[in-house]
C-alpha positions as CSV (number, residue, x, y, z in Angstrom):
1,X,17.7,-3.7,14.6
2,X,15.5,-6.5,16.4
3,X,15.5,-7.5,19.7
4,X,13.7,-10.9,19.3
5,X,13.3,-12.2,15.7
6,X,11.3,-15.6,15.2
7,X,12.9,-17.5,12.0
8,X,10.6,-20.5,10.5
9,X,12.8,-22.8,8.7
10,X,12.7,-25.4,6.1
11,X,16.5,-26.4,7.4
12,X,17.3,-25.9,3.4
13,X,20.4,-24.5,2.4
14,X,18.7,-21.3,1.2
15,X,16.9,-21.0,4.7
16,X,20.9,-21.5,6.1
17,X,22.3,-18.6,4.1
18,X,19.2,-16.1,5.3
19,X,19.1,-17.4,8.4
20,X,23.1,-16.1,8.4
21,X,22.3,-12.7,7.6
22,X,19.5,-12.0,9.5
23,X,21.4,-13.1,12.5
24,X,24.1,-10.6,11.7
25,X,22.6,-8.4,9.9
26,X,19.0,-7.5,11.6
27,X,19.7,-9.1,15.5
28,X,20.1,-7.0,18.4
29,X,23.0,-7.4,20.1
30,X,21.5,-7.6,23.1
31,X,18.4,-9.8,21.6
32,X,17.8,-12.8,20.7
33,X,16.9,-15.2,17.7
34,X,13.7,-18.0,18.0
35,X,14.2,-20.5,15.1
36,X,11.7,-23.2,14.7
37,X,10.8,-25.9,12.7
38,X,7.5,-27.8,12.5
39,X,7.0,-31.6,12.3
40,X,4.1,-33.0,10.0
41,X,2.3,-35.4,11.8
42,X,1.3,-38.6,9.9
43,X,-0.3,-41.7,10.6
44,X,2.2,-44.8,11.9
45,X,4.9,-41.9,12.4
46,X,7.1,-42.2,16.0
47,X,6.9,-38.7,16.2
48,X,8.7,-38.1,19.6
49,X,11.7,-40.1,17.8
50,X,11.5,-38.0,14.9
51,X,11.2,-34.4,16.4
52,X,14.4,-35.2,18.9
53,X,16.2,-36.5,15.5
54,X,15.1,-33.1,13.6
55,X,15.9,-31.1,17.0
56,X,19.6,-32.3,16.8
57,X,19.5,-31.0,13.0
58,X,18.4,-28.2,13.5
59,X,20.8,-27.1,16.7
60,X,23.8,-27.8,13.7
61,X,21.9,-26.0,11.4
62,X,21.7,-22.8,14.0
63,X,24.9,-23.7,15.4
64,X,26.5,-23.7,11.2
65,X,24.8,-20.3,10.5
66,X,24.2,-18.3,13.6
67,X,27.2,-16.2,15.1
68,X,28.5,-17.2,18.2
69,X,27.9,-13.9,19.9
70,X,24.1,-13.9,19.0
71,X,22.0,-15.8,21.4
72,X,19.5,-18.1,20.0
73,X,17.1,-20.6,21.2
74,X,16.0,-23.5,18.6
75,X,12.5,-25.9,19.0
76,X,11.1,-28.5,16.6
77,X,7.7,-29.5,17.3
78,X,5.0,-31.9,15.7
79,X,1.2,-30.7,14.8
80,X,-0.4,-28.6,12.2
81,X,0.7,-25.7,10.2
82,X,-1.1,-23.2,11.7
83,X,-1.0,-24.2,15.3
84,X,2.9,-24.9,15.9
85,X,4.7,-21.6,14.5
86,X,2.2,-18.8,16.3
87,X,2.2,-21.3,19.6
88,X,6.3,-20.7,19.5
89,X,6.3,-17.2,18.5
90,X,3.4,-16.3,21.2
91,X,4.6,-18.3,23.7
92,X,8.2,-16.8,23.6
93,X,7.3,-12.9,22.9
94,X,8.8,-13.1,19.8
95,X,8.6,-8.7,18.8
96,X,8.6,-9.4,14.9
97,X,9.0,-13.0,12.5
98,X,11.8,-13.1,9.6
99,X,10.1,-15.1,6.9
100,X,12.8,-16.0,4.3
101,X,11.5,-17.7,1.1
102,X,12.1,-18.2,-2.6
103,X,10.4,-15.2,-4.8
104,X,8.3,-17.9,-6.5
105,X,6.9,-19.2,-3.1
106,X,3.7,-18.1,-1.6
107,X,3.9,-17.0,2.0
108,X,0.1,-15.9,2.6
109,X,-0.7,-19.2,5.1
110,X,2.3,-17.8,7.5
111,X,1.7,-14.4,7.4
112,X,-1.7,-15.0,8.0
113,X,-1.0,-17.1,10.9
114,X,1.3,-14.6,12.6
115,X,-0.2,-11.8,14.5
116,X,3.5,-10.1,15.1
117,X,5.1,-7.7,12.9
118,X,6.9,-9.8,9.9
119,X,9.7,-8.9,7.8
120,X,8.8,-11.2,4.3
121,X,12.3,-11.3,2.8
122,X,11.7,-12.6,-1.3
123,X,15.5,-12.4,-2.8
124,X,17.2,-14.6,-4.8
125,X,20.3,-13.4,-2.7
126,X,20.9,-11.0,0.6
127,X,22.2,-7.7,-0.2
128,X,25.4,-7.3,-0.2
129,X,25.1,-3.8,2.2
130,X,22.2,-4.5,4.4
131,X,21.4,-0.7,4.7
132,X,20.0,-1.4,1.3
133,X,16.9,-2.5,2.7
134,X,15.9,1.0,3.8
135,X,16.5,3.0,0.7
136,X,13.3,3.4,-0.8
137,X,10.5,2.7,1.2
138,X,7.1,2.5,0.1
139,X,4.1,2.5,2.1
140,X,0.9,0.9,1.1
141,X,-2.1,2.8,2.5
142,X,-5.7,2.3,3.2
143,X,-6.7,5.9,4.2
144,X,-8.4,5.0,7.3
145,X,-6.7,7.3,9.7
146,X,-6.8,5.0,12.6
147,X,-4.6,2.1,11.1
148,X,-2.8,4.1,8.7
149,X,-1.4,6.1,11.8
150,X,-0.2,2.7,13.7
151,X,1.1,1.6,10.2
152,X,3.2,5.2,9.8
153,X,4.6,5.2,13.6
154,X,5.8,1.7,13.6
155,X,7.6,2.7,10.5
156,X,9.0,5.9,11.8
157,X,9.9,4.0,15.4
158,X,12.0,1.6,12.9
159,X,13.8,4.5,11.0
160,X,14.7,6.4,13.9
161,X,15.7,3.4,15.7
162,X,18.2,3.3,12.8
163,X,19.1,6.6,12.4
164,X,17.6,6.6,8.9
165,X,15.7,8.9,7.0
166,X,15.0,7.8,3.5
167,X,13.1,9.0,0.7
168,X,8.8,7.5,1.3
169,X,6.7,7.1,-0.8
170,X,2.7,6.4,0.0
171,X,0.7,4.8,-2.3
172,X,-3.1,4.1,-2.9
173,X,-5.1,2.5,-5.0
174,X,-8.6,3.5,-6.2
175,X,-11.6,1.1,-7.6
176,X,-12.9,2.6,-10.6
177,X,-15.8,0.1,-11.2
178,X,-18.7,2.4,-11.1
179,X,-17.9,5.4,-13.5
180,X,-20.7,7.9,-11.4
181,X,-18.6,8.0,-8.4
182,X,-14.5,7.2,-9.4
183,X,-14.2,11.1,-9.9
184,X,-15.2,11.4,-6.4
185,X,-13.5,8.6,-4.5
186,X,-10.2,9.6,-6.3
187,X,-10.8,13.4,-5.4
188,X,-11.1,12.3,-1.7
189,X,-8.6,10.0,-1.6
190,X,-6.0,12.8,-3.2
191,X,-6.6,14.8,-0.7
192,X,-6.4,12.1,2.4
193,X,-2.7,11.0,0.6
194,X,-2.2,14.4,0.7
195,X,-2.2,15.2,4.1
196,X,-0.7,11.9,5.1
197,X,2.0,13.1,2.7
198,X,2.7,16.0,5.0
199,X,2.6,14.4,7.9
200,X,5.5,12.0,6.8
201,X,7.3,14.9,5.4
202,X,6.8,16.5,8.9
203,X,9.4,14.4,10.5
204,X,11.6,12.5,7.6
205,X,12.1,15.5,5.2
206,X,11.2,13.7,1.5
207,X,8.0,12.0,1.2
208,X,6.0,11.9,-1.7
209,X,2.2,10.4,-2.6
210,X,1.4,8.1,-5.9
211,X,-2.6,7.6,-6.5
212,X,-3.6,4.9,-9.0
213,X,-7.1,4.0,-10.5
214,X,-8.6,0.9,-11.8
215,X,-7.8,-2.6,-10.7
216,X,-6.0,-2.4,-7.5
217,X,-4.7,-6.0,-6.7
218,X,-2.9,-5.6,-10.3
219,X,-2.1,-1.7,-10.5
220,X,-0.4,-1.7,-7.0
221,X,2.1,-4.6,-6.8
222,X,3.3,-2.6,-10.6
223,X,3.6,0.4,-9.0
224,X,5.8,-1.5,-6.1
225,X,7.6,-2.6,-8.8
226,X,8.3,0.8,-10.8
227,X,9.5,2.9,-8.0
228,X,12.0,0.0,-7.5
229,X,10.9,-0.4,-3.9
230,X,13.9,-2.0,-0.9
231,X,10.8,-2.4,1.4
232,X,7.1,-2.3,1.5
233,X,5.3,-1.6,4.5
234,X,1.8,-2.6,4.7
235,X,-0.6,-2.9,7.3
236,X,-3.4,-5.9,8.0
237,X,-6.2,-6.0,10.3
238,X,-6.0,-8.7,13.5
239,X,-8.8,-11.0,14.4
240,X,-7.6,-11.3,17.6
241,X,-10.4,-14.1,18.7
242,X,-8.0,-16.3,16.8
243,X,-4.8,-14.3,17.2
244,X,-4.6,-14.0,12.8
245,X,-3.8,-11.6,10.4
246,X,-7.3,-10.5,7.8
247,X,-5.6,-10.4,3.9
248,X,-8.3,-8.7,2.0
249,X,-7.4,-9.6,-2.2
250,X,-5.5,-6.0,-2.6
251,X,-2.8,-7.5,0.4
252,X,-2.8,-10.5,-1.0
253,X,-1.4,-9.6,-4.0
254,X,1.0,-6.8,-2.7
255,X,2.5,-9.4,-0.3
256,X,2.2,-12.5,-3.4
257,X,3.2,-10.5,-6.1
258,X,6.1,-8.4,-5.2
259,X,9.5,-9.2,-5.1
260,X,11.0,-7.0,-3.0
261,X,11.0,-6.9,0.9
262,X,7.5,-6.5,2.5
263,X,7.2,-5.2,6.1
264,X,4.2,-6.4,7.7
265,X,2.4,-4.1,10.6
266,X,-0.4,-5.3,12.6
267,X,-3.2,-3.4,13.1
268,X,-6.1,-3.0,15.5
């Protein structure tokens, strides 16, 4: 499915068992895997000792959990959150990062950090089928036509890479703070989901639109939820000055508050 997947680890046992499937289940034959681990850095700490210790870890850990027909490559290095992981992924043209974590565990400081496609993966457990994960997609939308396209091609590139056309399902949500123009913005934004709608439909068949009203960060992630989603596909902004993904508070909660999958498109 992925040519050249970039997997953080923790080196836990739950980051083992992910890092298993998403080797067999998501890797390109012909790709390969980046897995990387960072070292904190702390006063008195030998830290060239302890990143070659953690580097032999973590070429068991791979070597315990990674197929042996998948090729991987596997780097531990020392400095700060936010500096180590995008250095790795940049530096070896990583196309899209696998973060695996708990569903109680924030992810918003990596996803921030990564300007790369991501695939957030929030489960208490893989699927058992891995098709699974593309068999109700939802896509959240900001109607500006520009990003929204980038957002809708990179998902149909993915399905048709796939050979997958599943039901979609775009959603919106509309502020309704000030009562003198929410008729308005929700008339407007109907008929933008509307055409989006058909475009979708143009080339995968079923595609329908959901509009909501009212608080967005909290009407959104329960919509996600109702329409029992396998994967979310949202879109954020890059800064590129500093190579990072812009979480505005409605992303924040779609990608913090929702349990299932979440796709991650960069956009310009």
């Amino acid at each position: 499915m992925f040519k050249r997947i970039f997997y953080p680890t923790d080196l836990s046992e739950r980051s083992g068992r992910d890092l298993k499937w998403v080797a067999t289940n998501l890797s390109d034959p012909s790709g390969e895997m980046v897995v990387a681990h960072r070292v904190g850095v702390s006063v008195g700490t030998d830290v060239p000792e302890l990143v070659s210790q953690i580097q032999i870890a973590l070429d068991e850990f791979c070597e315990a959990n990674i197929p042996p027909e998948t090729a991987y490559k596997a780097f531990v290095e020392a400095g700060s959150y936010g500096e180590v992981l995008p250095s790795i992924a940049q530096r070896e043209g990583c196309s899209i990062a696998v973060v695996a974590t708990s569903p109680r565990s924030s992810v918003l400081p990596i996803v921030q950090s990564l300007a790369i496609p991501q695939l957030i993966l929030r489960w208490e457990a893989p699927p058992v089928i891995p098709g699974n994960l593309l068999n109700s997609v939802v896509v959240a939308t900001n109607l500006e036509q520009e990003r929204s396209n980038q957002v809708i091609m990179a998902l149909r590139d993915l399905l048709e890479k796939n050979n997958r056309k599943p039901p979609i399902t775009l959603i919106h949500g509309v502020p309704m703070a000030d009562p003198s123009s929410a008729h308005l913005l929700f008339n407007q934004a109907s008929e933008a989901m509307e055409m989006a709608r058909q475009e979708v439909e143009s080339w995968n068949g079923e595609a329908h639109s959901k509009l909501v009203g009212g608080q967005t960060e909290e009407e959104l992630p329960k919509l996600v939820r109702e329409l029992n989603t396998s994967l979310l596909v949202i879109g954020l902004p890059i800064k590129t000055d500093i190579w990072q993904l812009i979480l505005g508070n409605t992303a924040e909660a779609l990608v913090d508050r929702t349990a299932c999958p979440v796709l991650v498109i960069p956009t310009s």
